[in-house]
N, C-alpha and C positions, 0 to 999 in steps of 0.2 A: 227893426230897431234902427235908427237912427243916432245913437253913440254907444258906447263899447259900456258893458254894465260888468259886475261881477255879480252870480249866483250863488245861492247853497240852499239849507237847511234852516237858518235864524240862527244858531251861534256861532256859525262859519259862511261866510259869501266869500270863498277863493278862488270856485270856478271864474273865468274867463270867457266871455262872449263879444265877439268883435259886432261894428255895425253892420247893417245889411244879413245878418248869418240867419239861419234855422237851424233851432234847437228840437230835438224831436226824443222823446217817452213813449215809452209802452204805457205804463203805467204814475200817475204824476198826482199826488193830492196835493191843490194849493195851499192848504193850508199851512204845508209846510216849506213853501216855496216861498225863498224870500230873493230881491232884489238891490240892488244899488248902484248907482251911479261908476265907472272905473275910476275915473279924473274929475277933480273937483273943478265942480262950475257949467258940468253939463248935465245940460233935464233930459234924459236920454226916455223914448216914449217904445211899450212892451205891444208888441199885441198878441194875443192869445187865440188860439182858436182850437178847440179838442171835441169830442166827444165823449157822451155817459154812457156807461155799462147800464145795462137794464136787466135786472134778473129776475 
């Protein structure tokens, strides 16, 4: 990440994630992983990278 975002669930983003950090789950369905900007006026950029369970 490249600027400070806040996270949640979609009716709450109050987590806090600074730039440069890793964030790491056990378990994480996107679906319900939402995102936002901390400070207005920065495009702050996510990247992801996980694995699928295979059953």
């Amino acid at each position: 990440m490249d600027a400070d975002i806040k996270y949640g669930n979609g009716d709450l983003q109050e987590a806090t994630a600074s730039a440069n950090s890793v964030l790491t789950f056990k378990k994480l369905n996107l679906k319900y992983f939402f995102v936002k900007n901390a400070t207005a006026g920065s495009n702050a950029k996510l990247a992801i990278v996980g694995t699928m369970e295979v059953k």
